[in-house]
Backbone bond lengths (Angstrom), bond angles and torsions (degrees), N, CA, C in turn:
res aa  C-N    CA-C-N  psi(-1)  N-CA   C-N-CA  omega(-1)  CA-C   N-CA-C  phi
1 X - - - 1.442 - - 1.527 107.90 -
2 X 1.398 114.98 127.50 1.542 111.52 -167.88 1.136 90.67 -115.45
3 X 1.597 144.82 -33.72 1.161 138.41 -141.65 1.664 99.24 -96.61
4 X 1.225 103.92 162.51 1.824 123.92 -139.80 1.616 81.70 -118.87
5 X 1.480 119.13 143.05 1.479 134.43 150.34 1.043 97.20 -58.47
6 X 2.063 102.58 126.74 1.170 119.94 -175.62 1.805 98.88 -77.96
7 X 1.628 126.99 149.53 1.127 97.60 179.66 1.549 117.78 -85.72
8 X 1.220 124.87 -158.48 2.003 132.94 -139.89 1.398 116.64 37.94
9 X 1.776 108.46 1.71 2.258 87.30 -165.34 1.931 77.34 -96.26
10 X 1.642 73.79 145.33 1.871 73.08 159.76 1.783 113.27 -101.87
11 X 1.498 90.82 150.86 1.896 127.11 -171.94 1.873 80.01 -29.20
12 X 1.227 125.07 -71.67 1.465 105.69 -145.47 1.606 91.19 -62.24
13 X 1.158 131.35 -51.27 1.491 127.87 -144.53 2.488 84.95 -72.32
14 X 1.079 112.64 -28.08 1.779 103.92 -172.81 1.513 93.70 -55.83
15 X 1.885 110.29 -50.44 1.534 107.90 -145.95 1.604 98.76 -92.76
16 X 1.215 134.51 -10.99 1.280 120.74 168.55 1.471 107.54 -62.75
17 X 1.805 119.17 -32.53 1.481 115.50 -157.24 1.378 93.13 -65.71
18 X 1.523 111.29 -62.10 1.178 113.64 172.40 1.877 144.29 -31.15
19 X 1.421 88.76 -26.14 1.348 92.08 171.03 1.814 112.92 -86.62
20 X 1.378 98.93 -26.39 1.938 110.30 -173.55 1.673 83.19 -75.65
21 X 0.930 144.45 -53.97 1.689 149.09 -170.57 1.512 102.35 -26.18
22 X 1.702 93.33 -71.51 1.492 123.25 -166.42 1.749 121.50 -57.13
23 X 1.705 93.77 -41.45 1.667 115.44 177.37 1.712 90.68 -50.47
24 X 1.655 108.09 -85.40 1.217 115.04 -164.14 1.464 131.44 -59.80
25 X 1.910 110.38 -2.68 1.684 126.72 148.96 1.633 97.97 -52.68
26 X 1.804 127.09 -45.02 1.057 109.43 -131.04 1.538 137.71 87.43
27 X 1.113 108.39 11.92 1.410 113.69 -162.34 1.837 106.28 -102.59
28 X 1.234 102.03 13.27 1.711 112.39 175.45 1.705 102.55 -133.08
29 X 1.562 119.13 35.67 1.032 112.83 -162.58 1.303 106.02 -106.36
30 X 1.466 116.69 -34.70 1.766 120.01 163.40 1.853 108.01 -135.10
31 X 1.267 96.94 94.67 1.321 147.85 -168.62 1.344 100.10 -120.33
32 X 1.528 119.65 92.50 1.597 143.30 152.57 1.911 95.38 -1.05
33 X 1.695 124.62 113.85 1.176 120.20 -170.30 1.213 141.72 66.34
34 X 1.447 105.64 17.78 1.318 127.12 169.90 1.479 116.28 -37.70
35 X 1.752 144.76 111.07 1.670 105.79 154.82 1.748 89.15 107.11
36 X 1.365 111.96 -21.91 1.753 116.66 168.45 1.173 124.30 -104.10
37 X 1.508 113.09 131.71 1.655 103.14 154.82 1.356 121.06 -41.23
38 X 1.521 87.94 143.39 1.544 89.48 175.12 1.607 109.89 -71.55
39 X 1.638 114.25 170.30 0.878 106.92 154.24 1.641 160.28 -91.13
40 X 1.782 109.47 142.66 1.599 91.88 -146.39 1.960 114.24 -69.23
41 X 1.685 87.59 161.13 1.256 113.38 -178.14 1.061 112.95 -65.95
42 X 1.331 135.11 110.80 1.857 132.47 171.86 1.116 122.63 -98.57
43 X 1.411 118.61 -27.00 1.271 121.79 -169.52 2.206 101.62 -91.74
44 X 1.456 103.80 135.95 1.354 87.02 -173.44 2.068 111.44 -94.95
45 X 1.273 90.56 22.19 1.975 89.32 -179.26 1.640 102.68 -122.34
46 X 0.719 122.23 166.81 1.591 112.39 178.23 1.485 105.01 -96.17
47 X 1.179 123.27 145.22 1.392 132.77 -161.19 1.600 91.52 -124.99
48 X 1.108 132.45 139.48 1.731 126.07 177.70 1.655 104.06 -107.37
49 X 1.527 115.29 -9.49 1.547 118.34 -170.66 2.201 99.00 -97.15
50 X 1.465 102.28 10.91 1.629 111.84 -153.39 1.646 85.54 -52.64
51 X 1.437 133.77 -51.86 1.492 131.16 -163.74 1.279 110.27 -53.43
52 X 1.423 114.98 -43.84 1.337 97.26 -145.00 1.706 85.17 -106.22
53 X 1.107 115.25 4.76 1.848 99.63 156.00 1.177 99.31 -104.58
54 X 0.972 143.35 -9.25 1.587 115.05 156.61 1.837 114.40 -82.28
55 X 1.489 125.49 -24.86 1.170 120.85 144.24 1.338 128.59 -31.14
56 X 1.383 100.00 -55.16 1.833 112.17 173.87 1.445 122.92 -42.29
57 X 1.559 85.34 -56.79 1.720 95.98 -167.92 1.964 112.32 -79.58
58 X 1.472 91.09 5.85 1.715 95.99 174.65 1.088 96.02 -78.72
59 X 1.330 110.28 -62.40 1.924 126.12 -163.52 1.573 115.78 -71.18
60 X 1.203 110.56 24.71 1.728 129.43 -176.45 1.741 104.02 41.51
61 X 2.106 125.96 27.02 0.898 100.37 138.16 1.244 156.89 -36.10
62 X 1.267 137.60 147.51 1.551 133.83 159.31 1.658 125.06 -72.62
63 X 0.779 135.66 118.73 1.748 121.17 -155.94 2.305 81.71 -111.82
64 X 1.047 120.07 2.48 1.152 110.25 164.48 1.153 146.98 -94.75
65 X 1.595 143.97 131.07 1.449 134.08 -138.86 1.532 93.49 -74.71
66 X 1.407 145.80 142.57 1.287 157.91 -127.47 1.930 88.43 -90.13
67 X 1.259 116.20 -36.40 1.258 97.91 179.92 1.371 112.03 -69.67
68 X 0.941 144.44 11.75 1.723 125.78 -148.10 1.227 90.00 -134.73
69 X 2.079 109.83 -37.22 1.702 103.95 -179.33 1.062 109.86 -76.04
70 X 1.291 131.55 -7.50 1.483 144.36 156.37 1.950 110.42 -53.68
71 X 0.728 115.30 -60.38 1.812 146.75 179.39 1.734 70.28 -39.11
72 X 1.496 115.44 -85.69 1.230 117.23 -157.85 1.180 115.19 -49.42
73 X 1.567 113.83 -59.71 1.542 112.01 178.44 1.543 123.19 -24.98
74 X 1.344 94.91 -65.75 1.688 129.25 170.14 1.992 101.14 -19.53
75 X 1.139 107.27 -57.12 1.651 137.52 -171.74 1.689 115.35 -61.51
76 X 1.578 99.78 -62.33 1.052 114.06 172.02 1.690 125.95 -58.56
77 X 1.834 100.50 -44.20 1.346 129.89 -157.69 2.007 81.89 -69.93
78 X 1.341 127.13 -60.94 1.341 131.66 -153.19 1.871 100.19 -77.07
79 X 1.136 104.31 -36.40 2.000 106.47 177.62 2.251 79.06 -66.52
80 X 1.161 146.01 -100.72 1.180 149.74 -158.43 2.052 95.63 -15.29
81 X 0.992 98.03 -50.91 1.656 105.31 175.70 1.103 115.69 -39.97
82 X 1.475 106.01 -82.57 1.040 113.82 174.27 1.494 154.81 -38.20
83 X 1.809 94.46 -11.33 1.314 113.41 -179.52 2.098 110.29 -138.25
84 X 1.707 92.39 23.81 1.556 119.80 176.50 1.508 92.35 -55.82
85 X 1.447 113.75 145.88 1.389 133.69 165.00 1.393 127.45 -69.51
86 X 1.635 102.16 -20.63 1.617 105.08 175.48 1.717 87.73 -165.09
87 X 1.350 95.90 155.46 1.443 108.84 170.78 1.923 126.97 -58.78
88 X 1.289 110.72 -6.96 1.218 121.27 -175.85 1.639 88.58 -86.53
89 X 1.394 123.59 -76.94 1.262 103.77 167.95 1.548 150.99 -19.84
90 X 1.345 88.95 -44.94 1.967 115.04 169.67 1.961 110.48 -59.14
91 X 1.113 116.31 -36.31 1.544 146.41 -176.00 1.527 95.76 -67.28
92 X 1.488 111.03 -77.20 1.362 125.24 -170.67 1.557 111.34 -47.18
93 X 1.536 100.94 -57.41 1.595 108.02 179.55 1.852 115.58 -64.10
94 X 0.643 134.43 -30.23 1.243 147.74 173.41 1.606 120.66 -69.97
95 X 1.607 106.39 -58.06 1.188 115.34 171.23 2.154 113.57 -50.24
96 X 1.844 93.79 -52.00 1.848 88.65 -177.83 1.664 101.81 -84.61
97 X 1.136 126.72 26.54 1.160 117.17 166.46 1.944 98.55 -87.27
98 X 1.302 86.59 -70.56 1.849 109.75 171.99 1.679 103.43 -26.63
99 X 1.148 115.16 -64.60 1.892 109.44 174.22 1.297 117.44 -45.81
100 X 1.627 120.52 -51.39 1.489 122.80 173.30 1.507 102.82 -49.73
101 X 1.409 125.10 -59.28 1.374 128.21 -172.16 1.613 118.54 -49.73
102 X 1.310 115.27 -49.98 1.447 102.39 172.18 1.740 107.75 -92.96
103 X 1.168 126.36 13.19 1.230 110.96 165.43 1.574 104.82 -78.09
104 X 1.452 115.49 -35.83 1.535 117.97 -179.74 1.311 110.30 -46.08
105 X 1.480 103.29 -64.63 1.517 136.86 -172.90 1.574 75.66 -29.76
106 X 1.556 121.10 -105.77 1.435 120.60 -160.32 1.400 139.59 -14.67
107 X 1.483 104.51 -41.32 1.315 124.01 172.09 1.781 129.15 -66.07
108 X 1.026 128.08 145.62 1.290 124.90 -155.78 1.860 75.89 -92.30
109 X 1.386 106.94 129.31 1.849 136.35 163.29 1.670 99.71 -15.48
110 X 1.426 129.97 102.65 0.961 104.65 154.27 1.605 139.74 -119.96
111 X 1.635 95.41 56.34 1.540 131.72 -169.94 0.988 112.34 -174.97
112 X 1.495 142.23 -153.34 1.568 146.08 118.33 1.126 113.05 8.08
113 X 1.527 134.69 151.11 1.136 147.62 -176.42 1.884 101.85 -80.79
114 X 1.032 126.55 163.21 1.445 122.78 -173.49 1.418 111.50 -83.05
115 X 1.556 110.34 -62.95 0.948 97.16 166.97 1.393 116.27 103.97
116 X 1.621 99.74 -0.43 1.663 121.19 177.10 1.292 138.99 -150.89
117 X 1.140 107.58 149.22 1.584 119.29 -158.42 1.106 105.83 -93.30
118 X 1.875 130.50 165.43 1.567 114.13 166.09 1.729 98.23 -76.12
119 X 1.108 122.08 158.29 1.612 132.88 174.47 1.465 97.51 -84.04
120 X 1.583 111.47 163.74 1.165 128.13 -175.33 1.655 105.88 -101.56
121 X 1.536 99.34 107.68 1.684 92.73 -164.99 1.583 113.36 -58.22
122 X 2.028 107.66 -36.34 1.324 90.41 -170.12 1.803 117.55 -72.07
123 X 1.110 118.99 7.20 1.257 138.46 170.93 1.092 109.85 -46.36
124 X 1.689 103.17 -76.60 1.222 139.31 -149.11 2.061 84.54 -62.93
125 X 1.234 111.30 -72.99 1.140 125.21 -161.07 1.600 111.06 -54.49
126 X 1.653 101.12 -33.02 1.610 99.09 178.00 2.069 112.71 -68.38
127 X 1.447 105.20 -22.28 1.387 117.48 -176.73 1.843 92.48 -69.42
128 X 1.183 120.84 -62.42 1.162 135.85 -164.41 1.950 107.17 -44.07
129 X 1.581 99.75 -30.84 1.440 104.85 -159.51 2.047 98.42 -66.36
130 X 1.967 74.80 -55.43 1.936 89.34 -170.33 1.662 99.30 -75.97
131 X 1.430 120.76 14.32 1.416 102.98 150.29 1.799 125.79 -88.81
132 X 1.216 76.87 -21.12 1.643 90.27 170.94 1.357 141.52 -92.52
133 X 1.692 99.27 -6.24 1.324 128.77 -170.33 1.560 97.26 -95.27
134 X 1.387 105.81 -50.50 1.679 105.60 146.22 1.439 155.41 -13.38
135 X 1.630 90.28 -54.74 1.030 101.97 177.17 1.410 114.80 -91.91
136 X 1.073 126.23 -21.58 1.687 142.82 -158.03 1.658 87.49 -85.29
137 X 1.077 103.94 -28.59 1.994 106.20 -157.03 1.780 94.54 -96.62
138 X 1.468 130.41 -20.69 1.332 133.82 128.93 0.697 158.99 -49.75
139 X 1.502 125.85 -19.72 1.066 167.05 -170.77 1.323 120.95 -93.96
């Protein structure tokens, strides 16, 4: 739109014309979701950043401050353990969790505090055994 509010019209009465202009160009006629509900509202406060985290979460961004997606990893990484196919696996996963963890550690906070320690692999792995010893004895 190049053209300038003529002056005396007032802003609402320029941009409504403009919108009746545009309708009857057609120029809102195939418009991404045309003919659909929109989509529903979940969140109950208004968020003004709502696009571009839902942008995020299209583009398999992380919308979380690096310590916290850490927190998660941490979460995810130890449930994967726990249900590892062999203890060499249990080792591996644990061990590159532990590198992420003190690589954080080193770094000056850049969010939330972490909030985590490296884990004690033979821990991890001794839990892993009598989870499986468990199951075998259930089984």
């Amino acid at each position: 739109m190049t053209e300038r509010k003529p002056p005396g019209v007032s802003f609402e009465s320029y941009v409504d014309k403009q919108i009746r202009d545009a309708q009857a160009r057609g120029e809102f006629a195939d418009l991404p979701g045309v003919g659909r509900p929109a989509p529903a509202v979940t969140e109950t406060t208004y968020d003004e950043l709502w696009w571009i985290k839902r942008k995020m979460a299209r583009e398999g961004f992380s919308v979380l401050p690096p310590t916290l997606a850490l927190r998660k990893e941490a979460e995810d990484t130890l449930a994967a353990a726990a249900v590892a196919p062999s203890e060499r696996v249990v080792r591996r996963l644990v061990e590159d969790l532990n590198v992420k963890i003190r690589d954080m550690m080193l770094k000056p906070p850049p969010g939330p505090p972490l909030g985590l320690k490296p884990y004690d692999v033979e821990e991890i792995v001794r839990e892993w055994h009598e989870r499986r010893a468990g199951l075998h004895d259930a089984g």
